[in-house]
N, C-alpha and C positions, 0 to 999 in steps of 0.2 A: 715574199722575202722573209728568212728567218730573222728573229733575234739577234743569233750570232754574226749573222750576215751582216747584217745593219750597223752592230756594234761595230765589227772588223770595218766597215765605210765610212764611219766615222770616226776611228781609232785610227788610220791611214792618214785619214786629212789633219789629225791633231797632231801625229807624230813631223807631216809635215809642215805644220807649222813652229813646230817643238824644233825642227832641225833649221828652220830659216830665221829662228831667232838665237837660235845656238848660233848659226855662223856672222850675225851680227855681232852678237856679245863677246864673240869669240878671236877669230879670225880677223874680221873685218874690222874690229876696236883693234888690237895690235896696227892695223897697218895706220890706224887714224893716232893712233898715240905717238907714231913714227913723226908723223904730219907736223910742220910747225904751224903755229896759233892760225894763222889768216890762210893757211892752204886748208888746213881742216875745216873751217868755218864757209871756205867756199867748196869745197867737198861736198860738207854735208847739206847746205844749200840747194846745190844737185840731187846729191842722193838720196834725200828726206823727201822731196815731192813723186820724184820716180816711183821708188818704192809704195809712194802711197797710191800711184796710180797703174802697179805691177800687176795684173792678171793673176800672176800666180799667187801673187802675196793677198788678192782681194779673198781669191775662193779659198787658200788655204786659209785665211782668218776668218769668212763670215761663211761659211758653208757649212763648217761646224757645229755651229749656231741655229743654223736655220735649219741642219738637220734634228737638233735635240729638239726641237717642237713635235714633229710627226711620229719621231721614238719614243716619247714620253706620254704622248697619245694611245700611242699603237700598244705599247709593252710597259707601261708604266714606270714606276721608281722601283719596283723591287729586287733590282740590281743595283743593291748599297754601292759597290765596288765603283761601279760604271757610275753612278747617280755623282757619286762627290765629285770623282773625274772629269765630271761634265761641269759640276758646280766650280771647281777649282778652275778650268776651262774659262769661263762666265766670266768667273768674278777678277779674274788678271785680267781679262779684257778689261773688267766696266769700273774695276777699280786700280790700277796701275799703269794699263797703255795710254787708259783716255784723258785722264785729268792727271798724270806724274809724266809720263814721258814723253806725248805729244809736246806737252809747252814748254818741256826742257830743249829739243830738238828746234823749237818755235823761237824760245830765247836766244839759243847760240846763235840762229842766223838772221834772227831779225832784231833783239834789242841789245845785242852786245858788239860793240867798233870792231872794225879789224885789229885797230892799234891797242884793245884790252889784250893785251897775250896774260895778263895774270886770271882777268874774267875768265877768259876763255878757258885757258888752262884749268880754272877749278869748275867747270860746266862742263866740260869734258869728262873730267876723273867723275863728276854725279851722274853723268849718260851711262857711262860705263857702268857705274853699281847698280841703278837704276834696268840696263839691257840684260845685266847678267841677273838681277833679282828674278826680273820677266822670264828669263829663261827658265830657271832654276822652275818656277812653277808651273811653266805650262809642262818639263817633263813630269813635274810632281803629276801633274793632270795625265801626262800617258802611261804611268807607274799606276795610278790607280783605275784607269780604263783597262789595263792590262790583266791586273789583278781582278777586276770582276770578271772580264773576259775566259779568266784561266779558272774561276771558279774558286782564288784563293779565300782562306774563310777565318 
């Protein structure tokens, strides 16, 4: 297996992860913002555990992961380009999904009442900046796997 090969197989699965949090942050928040306080809260109730146990959502977030081990083995860092994309990749996992956004999603439905709609309402509007922050970098992450991929310099 090339280089480019491997990068393009792991540039696929980030881009899809890049689009499954885009249409969370996206799409999917307009229709929750629609939602009033206790329909959204059991919403996401639902859709918070699903999601975490989505097949598609498992290999598009950890497969990534488990792929930069055997590429940074095989072909080392000296695709800057690719190397931060990976690190940008990483580090929105280990520092933004796991400890800022899980326990935001964790709060809404487990330590705040149905009857908080002012709670809620302001735990909502921090999901929201919080999914679209997440977004915003894991494309950063495919903008610069992109750019090593292409050779930009």
């Amino acid at each position: 297996m090339t280089r480019a090969f491997t990068e393009i197989l792991i540039l696929v699965l980030n881009v899809a992860s890049a689009d499954t949090l885009a249409l969370i942050a996206g799409s999917l928040q307009k229709v929750m913002n629609m939602m009033d306080e206790a329909t959204f809260q059991t919403f996401l109730k639902q859709f918070h555990p699903s999601l975490q146990r989505s097949p598609y959502q498992i290999i598009t977030s950890t497969l990534p992961v488990v792929a930069f081990i055997p590429y940074f083995i095989i072909f080392g860092f000296s695709n800057w380009w690719f190397t931060a994309g990976a690190f940008v990749h990483i580090a929105a996992s280990v520092f933004v999904s796991k400890p800022i956004i899980l326990p935001t999603y964790k709060k809404i439905y487990h330590a705040l009442e149905s009857s908080d709609r002012a709670g809620l309402r302001e735990w909502r509007r921090k999901l929201q900046t919080r999914n679209r922050f997440r977004a915003v970098l894991q494309f950063v992450s495919v903008a610069l796997m992109v750019s090593g991929l292409f050779g930009v310099s």
